[in-house]
Backbone as a ProteinNet text record, in pm:
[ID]
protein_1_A
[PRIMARY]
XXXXXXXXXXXXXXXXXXXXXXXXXXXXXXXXXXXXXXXXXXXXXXXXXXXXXXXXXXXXXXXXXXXX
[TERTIARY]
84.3	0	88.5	53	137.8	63.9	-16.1	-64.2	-21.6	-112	-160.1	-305.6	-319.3	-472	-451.1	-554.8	-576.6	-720.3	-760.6	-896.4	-905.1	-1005.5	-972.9	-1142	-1139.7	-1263.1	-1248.4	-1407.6	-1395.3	-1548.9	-1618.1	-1714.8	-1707.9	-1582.1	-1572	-1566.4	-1644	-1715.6	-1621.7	-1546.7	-1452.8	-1346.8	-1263.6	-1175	-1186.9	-1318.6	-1389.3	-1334.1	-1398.5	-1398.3	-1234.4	-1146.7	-1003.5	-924	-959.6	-855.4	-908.8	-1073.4	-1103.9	-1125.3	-1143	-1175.1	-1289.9	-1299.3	-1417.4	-1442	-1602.3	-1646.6	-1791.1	-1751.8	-1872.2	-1919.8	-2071	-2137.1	-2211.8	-2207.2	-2249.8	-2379.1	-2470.3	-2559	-2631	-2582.3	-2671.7	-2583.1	-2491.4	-2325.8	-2395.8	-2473.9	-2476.1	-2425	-2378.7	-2350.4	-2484.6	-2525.9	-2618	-2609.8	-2435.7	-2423.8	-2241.1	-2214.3	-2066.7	-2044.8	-1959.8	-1960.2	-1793.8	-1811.4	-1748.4	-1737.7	-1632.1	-1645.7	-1727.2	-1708.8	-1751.4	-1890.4	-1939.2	-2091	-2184	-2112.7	-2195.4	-2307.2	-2284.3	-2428.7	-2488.5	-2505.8	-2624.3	-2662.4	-2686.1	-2733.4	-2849.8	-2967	-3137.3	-3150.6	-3068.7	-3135.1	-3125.2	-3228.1	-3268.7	-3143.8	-3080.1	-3018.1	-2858.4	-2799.8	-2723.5	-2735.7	-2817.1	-2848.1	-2820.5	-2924.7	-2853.8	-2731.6	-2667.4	-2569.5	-2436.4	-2437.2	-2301.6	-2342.7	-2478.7	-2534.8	-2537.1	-2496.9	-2522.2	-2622	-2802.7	-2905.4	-2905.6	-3008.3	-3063.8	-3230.5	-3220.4	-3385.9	-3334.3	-3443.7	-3393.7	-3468	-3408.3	-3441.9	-3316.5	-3251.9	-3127.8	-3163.1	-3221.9	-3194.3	-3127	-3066.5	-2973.6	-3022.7	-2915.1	-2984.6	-2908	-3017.6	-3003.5	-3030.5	-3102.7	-3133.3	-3256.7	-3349.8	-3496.1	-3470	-3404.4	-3408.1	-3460.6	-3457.9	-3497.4	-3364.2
-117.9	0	123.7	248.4	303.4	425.7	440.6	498.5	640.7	674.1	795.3	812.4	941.3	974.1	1044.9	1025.8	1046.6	1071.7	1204.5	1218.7	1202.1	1147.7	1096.6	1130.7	1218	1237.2	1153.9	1073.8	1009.1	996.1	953.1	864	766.3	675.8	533.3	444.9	363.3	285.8	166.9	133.4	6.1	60.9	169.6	241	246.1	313.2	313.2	248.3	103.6	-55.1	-98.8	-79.7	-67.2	-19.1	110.3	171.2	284.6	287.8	331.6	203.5	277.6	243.6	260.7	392.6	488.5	539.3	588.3	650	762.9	877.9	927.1	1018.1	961.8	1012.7	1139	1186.2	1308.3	1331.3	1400.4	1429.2	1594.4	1687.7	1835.7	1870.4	1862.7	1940.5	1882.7	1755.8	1708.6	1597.4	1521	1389.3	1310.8	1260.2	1163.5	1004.9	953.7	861.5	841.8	801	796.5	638.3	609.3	439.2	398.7	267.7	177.3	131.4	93.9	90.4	-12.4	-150.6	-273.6	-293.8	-188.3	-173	-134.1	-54	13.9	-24.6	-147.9	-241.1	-279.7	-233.8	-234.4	-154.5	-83.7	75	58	85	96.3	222	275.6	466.4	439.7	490.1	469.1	569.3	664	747	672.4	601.9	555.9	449.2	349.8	212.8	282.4	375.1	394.3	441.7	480.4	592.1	444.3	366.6	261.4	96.4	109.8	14.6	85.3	232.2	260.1	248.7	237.2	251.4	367.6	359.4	490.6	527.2	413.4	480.6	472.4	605.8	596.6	766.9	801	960.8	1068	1008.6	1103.7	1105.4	1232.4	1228.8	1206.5	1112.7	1114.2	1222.5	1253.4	1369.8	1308.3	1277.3	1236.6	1077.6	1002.4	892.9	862.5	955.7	964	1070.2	1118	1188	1361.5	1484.7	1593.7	1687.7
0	0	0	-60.1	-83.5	27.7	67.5	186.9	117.6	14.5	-51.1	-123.6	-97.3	-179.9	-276.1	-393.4	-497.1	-547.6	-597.1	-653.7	-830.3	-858.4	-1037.3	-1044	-1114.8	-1182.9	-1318.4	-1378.1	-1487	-1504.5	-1593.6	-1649.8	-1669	-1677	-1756.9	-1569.9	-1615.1	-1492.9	-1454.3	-1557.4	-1595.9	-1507.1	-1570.5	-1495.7	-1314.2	-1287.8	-1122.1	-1068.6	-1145.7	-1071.3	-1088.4	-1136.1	-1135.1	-995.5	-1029.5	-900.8	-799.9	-773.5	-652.5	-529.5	-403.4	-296.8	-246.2	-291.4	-250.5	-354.5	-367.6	-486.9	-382.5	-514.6	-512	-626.6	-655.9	-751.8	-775.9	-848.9	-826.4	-1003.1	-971.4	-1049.7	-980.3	-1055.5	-1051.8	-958.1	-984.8	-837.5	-738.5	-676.4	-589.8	-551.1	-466.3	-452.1	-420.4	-507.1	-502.1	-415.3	-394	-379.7	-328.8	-215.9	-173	-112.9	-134.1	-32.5	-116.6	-57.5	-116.2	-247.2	-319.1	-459.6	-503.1	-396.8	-454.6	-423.4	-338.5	-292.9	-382.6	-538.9	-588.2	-661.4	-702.4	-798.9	-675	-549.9	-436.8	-419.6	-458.8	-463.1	-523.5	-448.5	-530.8	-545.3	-640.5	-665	-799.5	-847.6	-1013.8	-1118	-1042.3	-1110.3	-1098	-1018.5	-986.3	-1119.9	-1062.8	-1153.7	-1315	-1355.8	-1502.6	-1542	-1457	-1483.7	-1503.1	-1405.6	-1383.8	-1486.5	-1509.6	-1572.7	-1764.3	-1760.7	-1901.2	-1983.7	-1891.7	-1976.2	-2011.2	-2124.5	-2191.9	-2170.8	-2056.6	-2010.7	-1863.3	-1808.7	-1649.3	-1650.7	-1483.6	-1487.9	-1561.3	-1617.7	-1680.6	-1782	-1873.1	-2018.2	-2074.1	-2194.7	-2257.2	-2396.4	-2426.2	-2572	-2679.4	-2766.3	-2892.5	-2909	-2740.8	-2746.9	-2704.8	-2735.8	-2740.4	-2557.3	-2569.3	-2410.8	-2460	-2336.6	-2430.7	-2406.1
[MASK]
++++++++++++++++++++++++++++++++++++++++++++++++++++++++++++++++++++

């Protein structure tokens, strides 16, 4: 362990699951969601679920994929 911190902003979910510990999500400059990395497919929040699952239906518009 190299007993240092590091903040990594990203979108790519693959990456996340790589080299966090901790995560937190954020939607509308809010954090919607903070925990553990390996906790995160337990998470019952609909905005969460699409966002790490990559649907295109959910409460997040996507634009240009039937979203507005």
């Amino acid at each position: 362990m190299l007993n240092a911190t590091a903040i990594t902003i990203t979108h790519d979910i693959n990456s996340m699951r790589r080299i966090a510990d901790e995560v937190a999500l954020l939607f509308g400059g809010k954090i919607m969601w903070r925990g553990k990395a390996d906790k995160i497919d337990e998470v019952a929040n609909p905005y969460i679920d699409q966002f790490i699952h990559g649907k295109l239906d959910g409460p997040i518009p996507v634009l240009g994929f039937g979203g507005k």
